[in-house]
C-alpha positions in Angstrom: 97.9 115.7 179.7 100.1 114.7 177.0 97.7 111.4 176.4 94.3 113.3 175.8 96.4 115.7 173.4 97.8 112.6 171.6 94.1 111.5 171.4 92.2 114.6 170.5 95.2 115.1 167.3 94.4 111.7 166.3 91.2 112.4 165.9 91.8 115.3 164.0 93.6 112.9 161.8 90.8 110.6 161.3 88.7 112.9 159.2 89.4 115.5 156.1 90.3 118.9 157.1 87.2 120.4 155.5 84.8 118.2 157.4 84.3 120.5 160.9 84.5 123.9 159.7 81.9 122.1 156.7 79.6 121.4 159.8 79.7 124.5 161.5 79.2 127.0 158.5 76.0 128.4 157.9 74.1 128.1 154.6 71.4 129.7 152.9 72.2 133.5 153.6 72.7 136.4 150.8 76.1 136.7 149.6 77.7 139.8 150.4 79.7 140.1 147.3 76.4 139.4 144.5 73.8 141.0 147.0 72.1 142.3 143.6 71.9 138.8 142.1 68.7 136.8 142.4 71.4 133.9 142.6 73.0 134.9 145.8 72.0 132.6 147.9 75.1 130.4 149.9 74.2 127.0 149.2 77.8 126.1 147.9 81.1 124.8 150.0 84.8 124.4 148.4 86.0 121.5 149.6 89.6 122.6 148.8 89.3 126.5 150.1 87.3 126.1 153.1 86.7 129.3 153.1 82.6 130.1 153.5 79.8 128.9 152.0 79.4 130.2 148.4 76.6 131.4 146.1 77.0 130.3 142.9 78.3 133.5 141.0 81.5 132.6 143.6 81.8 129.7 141.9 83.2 131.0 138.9 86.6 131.9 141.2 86.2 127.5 142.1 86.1 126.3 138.4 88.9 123.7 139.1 88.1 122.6 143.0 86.1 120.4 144.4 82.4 122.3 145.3 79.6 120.3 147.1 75.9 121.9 147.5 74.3 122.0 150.6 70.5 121.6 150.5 67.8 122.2 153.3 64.7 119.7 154.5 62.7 121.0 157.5 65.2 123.8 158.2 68.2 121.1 159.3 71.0 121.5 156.3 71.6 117.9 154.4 73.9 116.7 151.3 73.2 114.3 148.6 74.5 110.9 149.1 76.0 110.8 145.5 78.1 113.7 146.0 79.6 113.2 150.2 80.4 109.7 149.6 82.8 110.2 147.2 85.0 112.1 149.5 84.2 110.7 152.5 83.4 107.3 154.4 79.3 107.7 155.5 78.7 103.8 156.6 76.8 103.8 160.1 74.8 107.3 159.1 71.5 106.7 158.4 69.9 108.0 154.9 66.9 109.5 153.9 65.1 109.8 150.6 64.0 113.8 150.0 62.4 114.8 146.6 63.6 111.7 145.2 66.8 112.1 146.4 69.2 110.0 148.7 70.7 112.5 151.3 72.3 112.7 154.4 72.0 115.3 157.6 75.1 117.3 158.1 74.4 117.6 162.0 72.5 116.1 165.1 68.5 116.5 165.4 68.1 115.5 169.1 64.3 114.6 169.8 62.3 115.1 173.0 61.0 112.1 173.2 61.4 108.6 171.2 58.1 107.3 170.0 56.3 103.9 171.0 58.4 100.6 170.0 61.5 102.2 168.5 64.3 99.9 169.5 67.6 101.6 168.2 68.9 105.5 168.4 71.6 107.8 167.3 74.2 106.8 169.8 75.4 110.5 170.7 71.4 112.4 170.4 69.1 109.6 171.1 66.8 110.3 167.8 65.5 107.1 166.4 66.8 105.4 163.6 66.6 102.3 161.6 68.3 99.3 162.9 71.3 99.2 160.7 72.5 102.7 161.5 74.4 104.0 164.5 74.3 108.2 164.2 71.3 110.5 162.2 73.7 113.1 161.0 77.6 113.4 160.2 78.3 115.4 163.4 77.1 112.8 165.4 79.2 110.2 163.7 82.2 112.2 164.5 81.5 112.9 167.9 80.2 109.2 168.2 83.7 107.5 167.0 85.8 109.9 168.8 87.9 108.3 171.6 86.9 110.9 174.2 82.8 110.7 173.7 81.5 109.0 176.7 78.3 107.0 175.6 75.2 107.5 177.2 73.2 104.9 178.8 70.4 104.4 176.0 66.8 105.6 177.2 64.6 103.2 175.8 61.0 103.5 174.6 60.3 100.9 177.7 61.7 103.5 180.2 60.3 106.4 178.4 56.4 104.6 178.9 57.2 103.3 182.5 58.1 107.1 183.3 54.7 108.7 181.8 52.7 105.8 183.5 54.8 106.6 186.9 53.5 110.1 186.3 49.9 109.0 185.4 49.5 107.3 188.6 50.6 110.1 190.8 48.4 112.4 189.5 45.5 109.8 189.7 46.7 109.3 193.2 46.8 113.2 193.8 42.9 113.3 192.3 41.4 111.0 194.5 43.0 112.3 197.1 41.4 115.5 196.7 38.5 113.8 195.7 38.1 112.1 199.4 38.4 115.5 201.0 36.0 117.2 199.0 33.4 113.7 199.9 34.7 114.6 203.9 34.2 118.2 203.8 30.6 117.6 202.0 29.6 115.0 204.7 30.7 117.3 207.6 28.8 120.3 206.2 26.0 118.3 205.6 26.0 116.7 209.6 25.8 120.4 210.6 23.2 121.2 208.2 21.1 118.6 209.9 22.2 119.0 213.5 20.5 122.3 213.1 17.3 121.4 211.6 17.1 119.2 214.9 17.2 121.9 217.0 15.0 124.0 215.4 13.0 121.3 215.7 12.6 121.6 219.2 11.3 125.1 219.2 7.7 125.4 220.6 5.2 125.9 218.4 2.4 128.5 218.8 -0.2 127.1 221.0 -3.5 126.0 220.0 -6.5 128.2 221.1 -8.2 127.9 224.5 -11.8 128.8 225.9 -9.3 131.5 227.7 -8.4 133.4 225.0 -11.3 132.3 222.9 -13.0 135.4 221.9 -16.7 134.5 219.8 -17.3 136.2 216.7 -20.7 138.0 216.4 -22.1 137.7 213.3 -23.2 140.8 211.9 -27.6 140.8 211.1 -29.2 140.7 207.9 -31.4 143.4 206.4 -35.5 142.9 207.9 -37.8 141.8 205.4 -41.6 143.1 206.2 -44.3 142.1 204.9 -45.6 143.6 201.7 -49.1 146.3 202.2 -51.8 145.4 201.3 -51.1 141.6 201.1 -54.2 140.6 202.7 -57.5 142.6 204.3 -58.7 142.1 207.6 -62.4 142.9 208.2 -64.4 143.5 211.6 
C-alpha cells in the first residue's frame, strides 16, 4: 500500500500544481460576477490562484499573475503553443495549426475508429497522430507518463480492416444462406405446382358425340314462291 502511495505522490510531483484542476475546469460559460457584461465570457485561467476560469473583467483582480487563455476548435478546449510552453514541458503532444495559430488540446479526443493506413496513435485514447508524437492532448500525456497507466495493446488499422472484412463475410455468408432456402422453397412449391397439373391431367374429358345421343336438327322451311298470274295463257 505504502508503494502505490509513494508512486501516485510522485507523480503529483512531476507536474505544476495548476496543471489538473487547469484540465478539469470548464470554460466558456457567463461569469456570475459581470453577468451584465458583453465580456463575461470565462475563457481565462490564473496560473497562480487556481481558482476558476475567469472572464476578462476578473482579470483586473490578476494584474500581476500569471493568466493563460483558453480557446475552443470543434467544441474540445485548446491553448496556444506560445503561451503553455513557457510554463510547462509539451514535447511528445502533438500540435495543430488553428486560424493560423500553433495550439495544443488540453484533453483526450478518443475516436471510434482509426482511418485506413494510419500507423501511430495517442498511447492512452488510440486517436491518430503524426509519427513523431506520442499523446493528442495534455491529459493524455499525463495519464500516459504516469507510472500506474497500464498501456493498451495498440489496435491497428490492419486489425481494425481484418475485423470489418470478418464481418463482411459473415453477413455474405448469412445472405446466401437465405438465398439457397428461398431457391429450395421456390423449387418445392413449384414440384407441387406441377404434380397437380398432372393429375388434373388425368381427368376425363367430355365424350365426343355418338349416333346414341345424336339428335338431327330439322331445318326450319323457307317461304313458297308461286308463280306470278297471268305469266302465261293457256288456250283450248
Amino acid at each position: 500500500m505504502g508503494g502505490a502511495e509513494e508512486v501516485m505522490e510522485e507523480d503529483e510531483n512531476r507536474w505544476p500544481p495548476w496543471l489538473k484542476p487547469l484540465l478539469r475546469e470548464k470554460f466558456f460559460k457567463q461569469c456570475s460576477l459581470h453577468a451584465d457584461s458583453h465580456k463575461s465570457e470565462c475563457n481565462m485561467y490564473c496560473l497562480d490562484c487556481m481558482d476558476g476560469a475567469l472572464c476578462s473583467l476578473c482579470l483586473n483582480h490578476h494584474k500581476s499573475h500569471h493568466a493563460v487563455q483558453i480557446r475552443r476548435s470543434s467544441y474540445h478546449d485548446v491553448i496556444r503553443v506560445s503561451e503553455i510552453q513557457k510554463v510547462l514541458n509539451i514535447t511528445g503532444v502533438q500540435t495543430y495549426i488553428i486560424n493560423s495559430a500553433r495550439v495544443v488540446f488540453l484533453n483526450e479526443r478518443p475516436q471510434p475508429r482509426p482511418g485506413k493506413g494510419v500507423t501511430n496513435m495517442c498511447e492512452v485514447c488510440d486517436r491518430s497522430l503524426l509519427d513523431s508524437f506520442r499523446f493528442c492532448s495534455l491529459g493524455c500525456k499525463i495519464a500516459g507518463t504516469s507510472k500506474l497507466f497500464k498501456k493498451k495493446p495498440k489496435r491497428s488499422s490492419m486489425t481494425t480492416s481484418d475485423e470489418s472484412q470478418s464481418a463482411t463475410s459473415s453477413n455474405s455468408n448469412s445472405n446466401s444462406n437465405s438465398k439457397k432456402k428461398a431457391r429450395k422453397l421456390h423449387q418445392q412449391q413449384q414440384l407441387k405446382m406441377e404434380e397437380g397439373n398432372v393429375d388434373q391431367s388425368f381427368t376425363p374429358s367430355t365424350p365426343p358425340p355418338t349416333s346414341s345421343n345424336y339428335k338431327p336438327t330439322h331445318r326450319r322451311k323457307g317461304i313458297p314462291h308461286r308463280a306470278p298470274f297471268g305469266g302465261s295463257i293457256i288456250q283450248y
